[in-house]
Backbone as XML, in Angstrom:
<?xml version="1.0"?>
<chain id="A" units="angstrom">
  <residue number="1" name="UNK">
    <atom name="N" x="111.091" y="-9.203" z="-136.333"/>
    <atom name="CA" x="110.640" y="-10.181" z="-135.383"/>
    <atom name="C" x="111.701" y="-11.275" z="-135.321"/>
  </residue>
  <residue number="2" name="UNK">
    <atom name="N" x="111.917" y="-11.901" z="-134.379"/>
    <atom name="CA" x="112.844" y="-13.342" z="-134.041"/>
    <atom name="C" x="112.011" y="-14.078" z="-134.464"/>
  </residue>
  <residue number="3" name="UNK">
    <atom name="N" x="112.547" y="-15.197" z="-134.505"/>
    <atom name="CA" x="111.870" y="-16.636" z="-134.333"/>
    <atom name="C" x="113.350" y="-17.430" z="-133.864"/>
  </residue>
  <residue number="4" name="UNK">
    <atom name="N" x="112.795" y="-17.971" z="-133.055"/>
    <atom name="CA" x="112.877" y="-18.990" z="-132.106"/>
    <atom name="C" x="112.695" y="-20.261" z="-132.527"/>
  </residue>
  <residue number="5" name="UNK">
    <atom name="N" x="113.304" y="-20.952" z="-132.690"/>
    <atom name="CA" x="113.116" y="-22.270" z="-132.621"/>
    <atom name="C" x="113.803" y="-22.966" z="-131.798"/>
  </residue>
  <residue number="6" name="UNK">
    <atom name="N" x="112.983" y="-23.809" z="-130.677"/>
    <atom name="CA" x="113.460" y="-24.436" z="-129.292"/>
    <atom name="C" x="113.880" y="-25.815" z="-130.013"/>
  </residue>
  <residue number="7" name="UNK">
    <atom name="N" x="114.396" y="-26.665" z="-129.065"/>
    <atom name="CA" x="115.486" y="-28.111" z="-128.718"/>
    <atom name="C" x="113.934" y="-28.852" z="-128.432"/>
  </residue>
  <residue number="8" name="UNK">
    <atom name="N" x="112.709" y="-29.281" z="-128.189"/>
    <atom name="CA" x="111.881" y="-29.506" z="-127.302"/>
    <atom name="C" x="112.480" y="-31.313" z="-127.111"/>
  </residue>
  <residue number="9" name="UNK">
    <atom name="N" x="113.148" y="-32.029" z="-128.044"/>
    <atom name="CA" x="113.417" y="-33.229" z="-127.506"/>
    <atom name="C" x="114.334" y="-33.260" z="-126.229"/>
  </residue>
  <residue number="10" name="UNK">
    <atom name="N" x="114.938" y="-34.669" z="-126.023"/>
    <atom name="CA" x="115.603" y="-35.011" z="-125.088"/>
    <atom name="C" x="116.988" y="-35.237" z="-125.205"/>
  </residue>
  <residue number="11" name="UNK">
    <atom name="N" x="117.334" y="-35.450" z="-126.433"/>
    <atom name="CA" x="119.068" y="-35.470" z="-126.940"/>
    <atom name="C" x="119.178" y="-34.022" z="-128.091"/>
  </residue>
  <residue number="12" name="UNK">
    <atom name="N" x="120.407" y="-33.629" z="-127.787"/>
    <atom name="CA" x="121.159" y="-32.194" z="-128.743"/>
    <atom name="C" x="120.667" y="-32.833" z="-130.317"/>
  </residue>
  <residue number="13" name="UNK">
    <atom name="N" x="120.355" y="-31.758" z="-131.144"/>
    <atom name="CA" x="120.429" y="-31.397" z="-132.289"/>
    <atom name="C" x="121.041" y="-30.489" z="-132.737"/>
  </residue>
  <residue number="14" name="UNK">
    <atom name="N" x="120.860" y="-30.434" z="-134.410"/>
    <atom name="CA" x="121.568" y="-29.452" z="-134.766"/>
    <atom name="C" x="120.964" y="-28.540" z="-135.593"/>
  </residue>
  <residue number="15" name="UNK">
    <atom name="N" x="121.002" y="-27.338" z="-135.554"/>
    <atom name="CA" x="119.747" y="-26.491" z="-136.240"/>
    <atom name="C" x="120.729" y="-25.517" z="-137.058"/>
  </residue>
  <residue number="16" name="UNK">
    <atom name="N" x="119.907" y="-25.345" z="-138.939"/>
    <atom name="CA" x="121.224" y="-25.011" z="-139.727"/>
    <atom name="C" x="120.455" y="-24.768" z="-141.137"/>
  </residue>
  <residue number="17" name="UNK">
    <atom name="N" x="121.111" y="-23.686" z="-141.252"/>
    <atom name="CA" x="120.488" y="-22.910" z="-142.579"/>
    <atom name="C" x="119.326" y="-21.769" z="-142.355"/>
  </residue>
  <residue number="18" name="UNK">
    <atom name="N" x="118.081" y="-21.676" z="-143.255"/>
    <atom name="CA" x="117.175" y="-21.059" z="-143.342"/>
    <atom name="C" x="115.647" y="-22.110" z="-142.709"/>
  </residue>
  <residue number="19" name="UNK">
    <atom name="N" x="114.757" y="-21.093" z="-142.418"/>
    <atom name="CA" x="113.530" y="-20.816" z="-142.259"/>
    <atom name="C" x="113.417" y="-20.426" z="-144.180"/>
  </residue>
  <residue number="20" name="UNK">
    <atom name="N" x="111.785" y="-21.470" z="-144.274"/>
    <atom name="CA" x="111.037" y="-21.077" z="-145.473"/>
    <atom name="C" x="109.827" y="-20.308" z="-144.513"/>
  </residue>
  <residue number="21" name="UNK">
    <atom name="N" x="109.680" y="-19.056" z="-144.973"/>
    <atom name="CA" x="108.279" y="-18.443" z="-144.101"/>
    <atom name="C" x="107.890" y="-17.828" z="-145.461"/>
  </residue>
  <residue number="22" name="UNK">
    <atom name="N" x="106.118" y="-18.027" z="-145.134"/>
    <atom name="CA" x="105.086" y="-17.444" z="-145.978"/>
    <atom name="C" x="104.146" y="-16.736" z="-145.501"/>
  </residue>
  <residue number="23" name="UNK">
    <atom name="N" x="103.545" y="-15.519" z="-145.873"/>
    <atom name="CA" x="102.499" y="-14.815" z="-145.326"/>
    <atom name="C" x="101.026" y="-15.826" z="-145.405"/>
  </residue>
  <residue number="24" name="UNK">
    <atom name="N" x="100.129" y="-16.412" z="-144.677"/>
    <atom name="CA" x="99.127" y="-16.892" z="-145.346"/>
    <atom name="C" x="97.387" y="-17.079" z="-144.888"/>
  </residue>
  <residue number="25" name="UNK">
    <atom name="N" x="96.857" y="-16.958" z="-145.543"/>
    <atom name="CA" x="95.182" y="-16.598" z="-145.345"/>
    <atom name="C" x="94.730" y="-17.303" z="-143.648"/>
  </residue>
  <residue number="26" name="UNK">
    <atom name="N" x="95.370" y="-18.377" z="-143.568"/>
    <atom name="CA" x="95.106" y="-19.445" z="-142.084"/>
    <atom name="C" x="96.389" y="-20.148" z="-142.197"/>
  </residue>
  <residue number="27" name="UNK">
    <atom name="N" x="96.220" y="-20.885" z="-140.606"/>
    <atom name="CA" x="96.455" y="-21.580" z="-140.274"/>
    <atom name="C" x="97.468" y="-22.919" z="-141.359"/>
  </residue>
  <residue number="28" name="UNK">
    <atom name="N" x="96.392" y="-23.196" z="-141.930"/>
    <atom name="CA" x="96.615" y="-24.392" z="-143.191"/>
    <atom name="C" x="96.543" y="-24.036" z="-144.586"/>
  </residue>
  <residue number="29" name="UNK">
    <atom name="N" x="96.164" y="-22.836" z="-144.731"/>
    <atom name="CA" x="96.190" y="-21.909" z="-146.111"/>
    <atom name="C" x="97.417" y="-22.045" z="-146.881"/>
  </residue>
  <residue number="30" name="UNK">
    <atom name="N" x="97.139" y="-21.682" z="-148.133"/>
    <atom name="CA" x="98.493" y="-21.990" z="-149.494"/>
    <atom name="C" x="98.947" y="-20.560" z="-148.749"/>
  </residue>
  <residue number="31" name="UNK">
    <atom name="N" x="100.491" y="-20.462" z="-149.356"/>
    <atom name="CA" x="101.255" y="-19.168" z="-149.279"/>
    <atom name="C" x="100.595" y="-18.114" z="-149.898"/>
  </residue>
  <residue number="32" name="UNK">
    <atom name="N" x="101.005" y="-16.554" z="-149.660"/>
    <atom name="CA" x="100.070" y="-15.521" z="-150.499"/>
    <atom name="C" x="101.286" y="-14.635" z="-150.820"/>
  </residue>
  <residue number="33" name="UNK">
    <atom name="N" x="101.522" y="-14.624" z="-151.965"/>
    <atom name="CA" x="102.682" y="-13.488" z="-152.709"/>
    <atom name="C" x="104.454" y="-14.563" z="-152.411"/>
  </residue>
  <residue number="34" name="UNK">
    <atom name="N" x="104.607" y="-13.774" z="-152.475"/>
    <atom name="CA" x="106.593" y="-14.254" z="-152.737"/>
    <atom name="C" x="106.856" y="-14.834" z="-150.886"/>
  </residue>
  <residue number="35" name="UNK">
    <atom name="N" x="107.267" y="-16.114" z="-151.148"/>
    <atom name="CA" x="108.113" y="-16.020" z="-149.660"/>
    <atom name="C" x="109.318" y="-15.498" z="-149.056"/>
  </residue>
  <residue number="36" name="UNK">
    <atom name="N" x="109.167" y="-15.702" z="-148.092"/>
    <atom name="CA" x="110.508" y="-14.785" z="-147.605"/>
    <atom name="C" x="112.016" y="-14.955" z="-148.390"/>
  </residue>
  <residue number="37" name="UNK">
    <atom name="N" x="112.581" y="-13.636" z="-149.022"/>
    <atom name="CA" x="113.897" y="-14.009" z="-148.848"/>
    <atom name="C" x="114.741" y="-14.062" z="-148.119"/>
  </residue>
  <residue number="38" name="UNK">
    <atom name="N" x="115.972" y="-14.873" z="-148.573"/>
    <atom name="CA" x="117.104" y="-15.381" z="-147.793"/>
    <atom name="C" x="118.050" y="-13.686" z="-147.796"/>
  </residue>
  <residue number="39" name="UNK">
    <atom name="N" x="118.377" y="-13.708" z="-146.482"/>
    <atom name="CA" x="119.727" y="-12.601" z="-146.020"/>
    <atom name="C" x="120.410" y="-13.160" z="-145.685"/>
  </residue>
  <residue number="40" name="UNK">
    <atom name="N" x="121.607" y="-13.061" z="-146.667"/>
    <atom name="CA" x="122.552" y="-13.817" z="-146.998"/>
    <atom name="C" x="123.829" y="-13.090" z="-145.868"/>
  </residue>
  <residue number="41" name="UNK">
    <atom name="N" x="123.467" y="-12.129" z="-145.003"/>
    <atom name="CA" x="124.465" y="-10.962" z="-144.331"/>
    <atom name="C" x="125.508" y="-11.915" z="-143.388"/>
  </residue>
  <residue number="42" name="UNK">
    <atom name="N" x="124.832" y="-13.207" z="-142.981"/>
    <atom name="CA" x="125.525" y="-13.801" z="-142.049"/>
    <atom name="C" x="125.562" y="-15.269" z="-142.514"/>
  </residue>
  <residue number="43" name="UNK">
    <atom name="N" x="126.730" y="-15.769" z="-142.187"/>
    <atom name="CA" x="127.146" y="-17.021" z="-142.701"/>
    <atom name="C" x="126.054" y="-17.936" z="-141.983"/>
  </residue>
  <residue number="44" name="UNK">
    <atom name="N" x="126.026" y="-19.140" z="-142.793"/>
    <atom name="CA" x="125.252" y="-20.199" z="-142.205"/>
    <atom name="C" x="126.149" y="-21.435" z="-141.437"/>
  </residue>
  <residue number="45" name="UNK">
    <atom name="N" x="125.557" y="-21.612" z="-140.223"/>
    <atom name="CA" x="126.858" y="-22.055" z="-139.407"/>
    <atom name="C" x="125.729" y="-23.233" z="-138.490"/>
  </residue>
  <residue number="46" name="UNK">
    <atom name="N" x="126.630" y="-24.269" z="-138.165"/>
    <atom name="CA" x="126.033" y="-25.399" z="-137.566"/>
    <atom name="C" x="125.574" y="-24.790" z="-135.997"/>
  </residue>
  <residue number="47" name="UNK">
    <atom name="N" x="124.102" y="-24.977" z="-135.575"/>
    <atom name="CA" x="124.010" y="-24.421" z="-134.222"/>
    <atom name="C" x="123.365" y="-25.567" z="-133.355"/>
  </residue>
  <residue number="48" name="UNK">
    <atom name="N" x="124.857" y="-25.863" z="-132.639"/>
    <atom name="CA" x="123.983" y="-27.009" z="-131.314"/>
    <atom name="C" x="123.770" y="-26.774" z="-130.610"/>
  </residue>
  <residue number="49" name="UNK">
    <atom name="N" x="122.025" y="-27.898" z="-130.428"/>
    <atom name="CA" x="120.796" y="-26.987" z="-129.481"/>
    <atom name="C" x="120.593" y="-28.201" z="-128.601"/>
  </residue>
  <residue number="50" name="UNK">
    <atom name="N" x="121.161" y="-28.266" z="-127.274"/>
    <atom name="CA" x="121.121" y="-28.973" z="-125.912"/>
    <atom name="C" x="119.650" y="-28.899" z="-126.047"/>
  </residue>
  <residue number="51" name="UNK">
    <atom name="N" x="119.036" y="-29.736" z="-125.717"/>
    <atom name="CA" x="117.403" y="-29.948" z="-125.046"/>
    <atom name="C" x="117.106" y="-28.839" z="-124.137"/>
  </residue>
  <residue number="52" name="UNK">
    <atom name="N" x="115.674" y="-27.874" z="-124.773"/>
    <atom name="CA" x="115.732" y="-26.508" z="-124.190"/>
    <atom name="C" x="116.627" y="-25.832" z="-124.650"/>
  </residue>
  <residue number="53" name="UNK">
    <atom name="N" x="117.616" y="-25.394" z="-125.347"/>
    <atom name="CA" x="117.781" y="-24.225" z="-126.009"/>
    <atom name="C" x="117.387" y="-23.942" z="-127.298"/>
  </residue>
  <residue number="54" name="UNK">
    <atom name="N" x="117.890" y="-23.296" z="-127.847"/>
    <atom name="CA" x="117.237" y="-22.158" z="-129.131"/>
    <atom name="C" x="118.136" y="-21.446" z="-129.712"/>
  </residue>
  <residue number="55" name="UNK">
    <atom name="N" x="117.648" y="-21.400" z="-131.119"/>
    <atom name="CA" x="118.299" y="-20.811" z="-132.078"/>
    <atom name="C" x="117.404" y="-19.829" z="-132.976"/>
  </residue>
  <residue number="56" name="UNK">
    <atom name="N" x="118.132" y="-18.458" z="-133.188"/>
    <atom name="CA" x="117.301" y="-17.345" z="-134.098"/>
    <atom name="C" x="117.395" y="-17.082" z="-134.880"/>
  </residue>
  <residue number="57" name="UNK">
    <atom name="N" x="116.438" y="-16.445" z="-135.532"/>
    <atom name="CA" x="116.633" y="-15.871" z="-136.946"/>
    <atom name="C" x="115.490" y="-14.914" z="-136.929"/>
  </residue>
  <residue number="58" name="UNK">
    <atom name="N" x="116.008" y="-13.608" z="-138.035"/>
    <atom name="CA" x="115.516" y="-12.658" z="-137.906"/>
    <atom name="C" x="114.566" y="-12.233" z="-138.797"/>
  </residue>
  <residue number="59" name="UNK">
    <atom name="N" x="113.021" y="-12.472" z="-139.004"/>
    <atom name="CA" x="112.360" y="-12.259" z="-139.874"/>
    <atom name="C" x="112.044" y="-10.691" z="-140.039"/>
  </residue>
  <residue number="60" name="UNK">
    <atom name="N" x="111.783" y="-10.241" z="-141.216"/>
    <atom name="CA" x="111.542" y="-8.360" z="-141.473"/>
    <atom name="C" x="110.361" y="-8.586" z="-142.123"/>
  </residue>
  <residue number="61" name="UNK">
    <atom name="N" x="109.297" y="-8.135" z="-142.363"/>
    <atom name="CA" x="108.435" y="-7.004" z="-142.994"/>
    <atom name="C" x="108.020" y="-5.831" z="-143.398"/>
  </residue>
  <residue number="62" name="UNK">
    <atom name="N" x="108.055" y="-5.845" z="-144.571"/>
    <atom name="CA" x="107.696" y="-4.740" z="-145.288"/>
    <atom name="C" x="106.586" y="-4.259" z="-145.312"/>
  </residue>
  <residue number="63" name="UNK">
    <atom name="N" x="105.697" y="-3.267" z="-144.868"/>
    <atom name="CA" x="104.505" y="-2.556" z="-145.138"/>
    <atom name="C" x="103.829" y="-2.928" z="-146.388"/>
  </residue>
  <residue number="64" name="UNK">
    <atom name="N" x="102.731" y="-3.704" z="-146.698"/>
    <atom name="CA" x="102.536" y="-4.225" z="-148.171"/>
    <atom name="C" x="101.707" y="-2.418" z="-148.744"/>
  </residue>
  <residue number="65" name="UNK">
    <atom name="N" x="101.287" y="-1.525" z="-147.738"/>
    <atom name="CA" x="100.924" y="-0.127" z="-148.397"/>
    <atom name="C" x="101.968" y="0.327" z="-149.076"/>
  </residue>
  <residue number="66" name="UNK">
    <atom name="N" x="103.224" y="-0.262" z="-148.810"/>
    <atom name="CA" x="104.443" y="0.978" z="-149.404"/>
    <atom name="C" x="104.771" y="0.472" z="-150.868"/>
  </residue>
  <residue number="67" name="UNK">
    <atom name="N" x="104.036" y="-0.313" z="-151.721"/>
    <atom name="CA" x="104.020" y="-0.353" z="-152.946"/>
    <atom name="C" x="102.118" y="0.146" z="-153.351"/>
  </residue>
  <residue number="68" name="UNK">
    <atom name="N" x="102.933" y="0.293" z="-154.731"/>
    <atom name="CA" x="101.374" y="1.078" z="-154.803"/>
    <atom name="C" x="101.121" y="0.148" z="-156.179"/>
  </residue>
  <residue number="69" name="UNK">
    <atom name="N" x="101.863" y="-0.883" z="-156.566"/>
    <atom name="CA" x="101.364" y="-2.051" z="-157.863"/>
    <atom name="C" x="100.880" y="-2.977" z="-156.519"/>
  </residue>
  <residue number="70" name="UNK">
    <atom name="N" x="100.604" y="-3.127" z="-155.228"/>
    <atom name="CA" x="100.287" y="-4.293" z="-154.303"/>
    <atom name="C" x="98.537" y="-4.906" z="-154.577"/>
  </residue>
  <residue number="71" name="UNK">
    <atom name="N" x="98.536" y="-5.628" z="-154.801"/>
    <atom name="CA" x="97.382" y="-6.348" z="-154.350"/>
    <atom name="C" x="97.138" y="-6.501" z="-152.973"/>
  </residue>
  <residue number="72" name="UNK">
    <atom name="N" x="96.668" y="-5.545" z="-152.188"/>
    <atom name="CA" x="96.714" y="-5.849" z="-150.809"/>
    <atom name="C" x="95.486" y="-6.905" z="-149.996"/>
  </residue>
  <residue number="73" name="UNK">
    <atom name="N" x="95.880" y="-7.750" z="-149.873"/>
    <atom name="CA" x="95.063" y="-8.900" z="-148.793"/>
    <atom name="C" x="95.424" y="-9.445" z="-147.218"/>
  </residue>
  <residue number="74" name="UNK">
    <atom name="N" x="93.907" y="-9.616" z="-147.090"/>
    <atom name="CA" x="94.283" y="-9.779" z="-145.322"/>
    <atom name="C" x="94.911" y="-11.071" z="-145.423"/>
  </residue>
  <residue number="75" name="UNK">
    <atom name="N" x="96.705" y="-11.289" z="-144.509"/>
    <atom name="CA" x="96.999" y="-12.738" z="-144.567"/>
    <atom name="C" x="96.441" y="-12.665" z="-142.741"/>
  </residue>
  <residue number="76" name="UNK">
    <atom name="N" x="96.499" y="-14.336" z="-142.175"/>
    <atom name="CA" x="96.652" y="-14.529" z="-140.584"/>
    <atom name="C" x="97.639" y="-14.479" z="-139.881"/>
  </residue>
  <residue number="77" name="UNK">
    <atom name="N" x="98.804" y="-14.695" z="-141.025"/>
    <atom name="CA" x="100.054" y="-14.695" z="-140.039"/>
    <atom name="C" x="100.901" y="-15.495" z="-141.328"/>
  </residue>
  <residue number="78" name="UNK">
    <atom name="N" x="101.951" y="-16.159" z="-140.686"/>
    <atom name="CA" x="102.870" y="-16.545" z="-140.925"/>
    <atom name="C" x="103.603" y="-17.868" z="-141.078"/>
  </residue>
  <residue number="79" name="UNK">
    <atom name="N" x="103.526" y="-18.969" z="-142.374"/>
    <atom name="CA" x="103.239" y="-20.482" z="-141.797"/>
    <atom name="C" x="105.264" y="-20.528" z="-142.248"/>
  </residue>
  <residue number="80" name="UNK">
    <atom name="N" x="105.742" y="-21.095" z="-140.835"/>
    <atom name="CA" x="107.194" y="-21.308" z="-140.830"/>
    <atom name="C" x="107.784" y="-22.680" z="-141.345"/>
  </residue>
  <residue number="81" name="UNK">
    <atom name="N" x="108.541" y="-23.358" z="-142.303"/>
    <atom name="CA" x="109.196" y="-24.473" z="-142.147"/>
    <atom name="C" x="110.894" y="-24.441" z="-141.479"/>
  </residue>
  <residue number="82" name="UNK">
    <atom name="N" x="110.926" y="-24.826" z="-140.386"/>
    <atom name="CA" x="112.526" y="-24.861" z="-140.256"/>
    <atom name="C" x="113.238" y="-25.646" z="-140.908"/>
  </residue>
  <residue number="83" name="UNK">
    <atom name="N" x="114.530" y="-25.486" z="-141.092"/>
    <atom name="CA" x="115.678" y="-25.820" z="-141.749"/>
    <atom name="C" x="115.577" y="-27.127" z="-142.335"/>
  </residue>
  <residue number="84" name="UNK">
    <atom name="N" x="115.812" y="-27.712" z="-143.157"/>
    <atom name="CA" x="115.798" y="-29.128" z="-143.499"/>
    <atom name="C" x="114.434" y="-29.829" z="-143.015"/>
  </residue>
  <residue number="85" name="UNK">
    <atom name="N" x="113.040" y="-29.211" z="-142.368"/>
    <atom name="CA" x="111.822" y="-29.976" z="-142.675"/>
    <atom name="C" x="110.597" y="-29.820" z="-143.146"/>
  </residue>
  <residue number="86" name="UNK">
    <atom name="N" x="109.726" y="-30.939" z="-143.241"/>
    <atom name="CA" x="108.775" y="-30.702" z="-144.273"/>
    <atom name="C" x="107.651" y="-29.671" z="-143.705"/>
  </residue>
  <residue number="87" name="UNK">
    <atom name="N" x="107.544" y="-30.132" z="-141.936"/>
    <atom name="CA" x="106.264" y="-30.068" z="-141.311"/>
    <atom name="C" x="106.722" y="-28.773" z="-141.251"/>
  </residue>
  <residue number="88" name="UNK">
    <atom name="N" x="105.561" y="-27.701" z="-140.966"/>
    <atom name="CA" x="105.074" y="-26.314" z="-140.521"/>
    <atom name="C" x="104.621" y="-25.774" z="-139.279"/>
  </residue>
  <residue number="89" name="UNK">
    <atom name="N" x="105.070" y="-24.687" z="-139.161"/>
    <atom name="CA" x="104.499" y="-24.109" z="-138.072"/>
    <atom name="C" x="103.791" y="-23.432" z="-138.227"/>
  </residue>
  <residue number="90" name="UNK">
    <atom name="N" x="102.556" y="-22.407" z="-137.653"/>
    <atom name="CA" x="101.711" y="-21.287" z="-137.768"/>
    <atom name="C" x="102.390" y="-20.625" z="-137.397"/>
  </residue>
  <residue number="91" name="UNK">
    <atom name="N" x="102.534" y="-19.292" z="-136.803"/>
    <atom name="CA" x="102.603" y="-17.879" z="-136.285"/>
    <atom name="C" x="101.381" y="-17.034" z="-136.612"/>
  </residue>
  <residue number="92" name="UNK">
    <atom name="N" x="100.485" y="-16.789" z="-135.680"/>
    <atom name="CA" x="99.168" y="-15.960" z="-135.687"/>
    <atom name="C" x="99.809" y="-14.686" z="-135.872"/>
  </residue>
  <residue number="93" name="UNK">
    <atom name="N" x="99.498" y="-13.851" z="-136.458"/>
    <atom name="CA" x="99.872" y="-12.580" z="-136.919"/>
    <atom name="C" x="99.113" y="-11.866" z="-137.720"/>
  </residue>
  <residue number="94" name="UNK">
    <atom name="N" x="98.242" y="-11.282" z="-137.585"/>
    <atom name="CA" x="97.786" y="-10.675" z="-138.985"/>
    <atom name="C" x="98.929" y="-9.565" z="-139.585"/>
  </residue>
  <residue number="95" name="UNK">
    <atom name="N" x="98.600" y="-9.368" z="-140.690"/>
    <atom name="CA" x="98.914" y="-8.586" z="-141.503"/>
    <atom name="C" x="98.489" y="-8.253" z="-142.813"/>
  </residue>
  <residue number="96" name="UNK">
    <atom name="N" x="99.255" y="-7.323" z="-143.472"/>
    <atom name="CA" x="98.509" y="-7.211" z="-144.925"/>
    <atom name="C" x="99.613" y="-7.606" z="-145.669"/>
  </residue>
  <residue number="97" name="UNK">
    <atom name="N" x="99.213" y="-8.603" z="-146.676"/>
    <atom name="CA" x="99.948" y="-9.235" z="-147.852"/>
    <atom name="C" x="99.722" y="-8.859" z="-149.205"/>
  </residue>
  <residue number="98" name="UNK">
    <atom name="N" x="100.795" y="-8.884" z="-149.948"/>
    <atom name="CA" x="100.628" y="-8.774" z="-151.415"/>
    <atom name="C" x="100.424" y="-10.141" z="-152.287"/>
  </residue>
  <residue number="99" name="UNK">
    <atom name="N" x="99.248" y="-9.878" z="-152.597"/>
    <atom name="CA" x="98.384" y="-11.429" z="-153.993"/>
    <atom name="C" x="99.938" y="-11.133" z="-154.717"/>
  </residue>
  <residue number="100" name="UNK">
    <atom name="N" x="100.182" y="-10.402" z="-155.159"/>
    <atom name="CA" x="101.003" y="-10.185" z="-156.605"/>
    <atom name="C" x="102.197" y="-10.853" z="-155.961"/>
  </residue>
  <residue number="101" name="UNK">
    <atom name="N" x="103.252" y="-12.174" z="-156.328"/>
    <atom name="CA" x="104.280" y="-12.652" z="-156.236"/>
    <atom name="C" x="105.827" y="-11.748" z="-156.632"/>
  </residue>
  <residue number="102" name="UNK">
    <atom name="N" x="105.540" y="-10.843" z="-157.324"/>
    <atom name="CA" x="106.473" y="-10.055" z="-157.572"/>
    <atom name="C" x="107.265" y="-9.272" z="-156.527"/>
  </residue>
  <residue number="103" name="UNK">
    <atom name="N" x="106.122" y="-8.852" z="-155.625"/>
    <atom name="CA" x="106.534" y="-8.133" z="-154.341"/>
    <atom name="C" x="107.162" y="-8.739" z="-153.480"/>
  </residue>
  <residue number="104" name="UNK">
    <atom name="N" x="108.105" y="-8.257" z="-153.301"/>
    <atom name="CA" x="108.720" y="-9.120" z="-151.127"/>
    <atom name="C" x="108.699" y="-8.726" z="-150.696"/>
  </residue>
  <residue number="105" name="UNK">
    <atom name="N" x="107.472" y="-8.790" z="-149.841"/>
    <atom name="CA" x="107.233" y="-8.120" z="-148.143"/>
    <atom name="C" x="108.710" y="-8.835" z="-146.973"/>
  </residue>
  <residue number="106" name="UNK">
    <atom name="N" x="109.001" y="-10.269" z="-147.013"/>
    <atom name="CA" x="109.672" y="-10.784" z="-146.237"/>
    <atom name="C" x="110.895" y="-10.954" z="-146.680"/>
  </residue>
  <residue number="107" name="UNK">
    <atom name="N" x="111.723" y="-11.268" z="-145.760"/>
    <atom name="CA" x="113.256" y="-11.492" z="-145.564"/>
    <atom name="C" x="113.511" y="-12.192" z="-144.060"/>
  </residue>
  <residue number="108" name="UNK">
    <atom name="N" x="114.148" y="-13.516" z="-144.419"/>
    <atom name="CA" x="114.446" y="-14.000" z="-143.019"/>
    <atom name="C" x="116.183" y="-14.215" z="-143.096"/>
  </residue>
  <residue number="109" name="UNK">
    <atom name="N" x="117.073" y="-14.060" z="-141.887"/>
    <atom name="CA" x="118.506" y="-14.862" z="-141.921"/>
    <atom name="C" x="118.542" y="-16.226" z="-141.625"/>
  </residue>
  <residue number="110" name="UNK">
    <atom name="N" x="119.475" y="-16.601" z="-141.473"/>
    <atom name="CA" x="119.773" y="-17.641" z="-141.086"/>
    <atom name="C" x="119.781" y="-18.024" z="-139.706"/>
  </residue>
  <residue number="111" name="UNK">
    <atom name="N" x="119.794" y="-18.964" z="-139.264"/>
    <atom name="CA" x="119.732" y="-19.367" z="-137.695"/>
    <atom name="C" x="121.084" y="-19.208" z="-137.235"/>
  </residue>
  <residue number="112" name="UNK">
    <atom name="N" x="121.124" y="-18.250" z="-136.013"/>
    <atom name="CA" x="122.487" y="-18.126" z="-135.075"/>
    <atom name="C" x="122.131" y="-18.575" z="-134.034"/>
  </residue>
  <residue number="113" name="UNK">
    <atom name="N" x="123.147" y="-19.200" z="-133.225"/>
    <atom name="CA" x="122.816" y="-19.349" z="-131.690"/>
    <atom name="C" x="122.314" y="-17.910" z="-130.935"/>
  </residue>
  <residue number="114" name="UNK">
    <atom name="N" x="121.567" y="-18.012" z="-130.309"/>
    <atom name="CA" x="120.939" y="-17.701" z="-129.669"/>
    <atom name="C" x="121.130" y="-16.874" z="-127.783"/>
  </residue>
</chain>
């Protein structure tokens, strides 16, 4: 899956590094199992985002059936922090998550222009 993260102000920023993403029960729910790791495949590079544009990054999932030590639980989706902030995003998604922290269902890159 992409993610997108838009410019929505009125002056350029700069969007840089990683996405923290977690599988999780809701909306406002704690994380459930390991968060995403970092794919390190592509350099992390300063991306300036004119008001209205966007920058991606490529989140993966793993089938939480394809381990068979999984604690499998229903998560809702996906709560995102971009690069350098505190606040969160949702992503509605269901899926199935692993309780057990050991497992990594996720892997996100870094933000490229877009």
């Amino acid at each position: 899956m992409k993610l997108l993260l838009t410019n929505s102000g009125t002056t350029p920023c700069v969007l840089e590094g990683f996405a923290g993403v977690s599988l999780t029960a809701d909306a406002t729910g704690e994380p459930i199992g390991a968060p995403a790791e970092r794919d390190e495949t592509q350099p992390v590079v300063q991306v300036q985002l004119a008001p209205g544009q966007a920058g991606v990054a490529v989140l993966r999932y793993t089938q939480a059936g394809n381990y068979s030590d999984c604690t499998a639980v229903d998560a809702a989706g996906y709560r995102v922090y971009p690069p350098n902030d505190t606040a969160s995003l949702f992503i509605a998604q269901p899926q199935r998550a692993c309780s057990n922290a050991v497992i990594k269902l996720l892997s996100v890159t870094t933000f490229q222009a877009s």
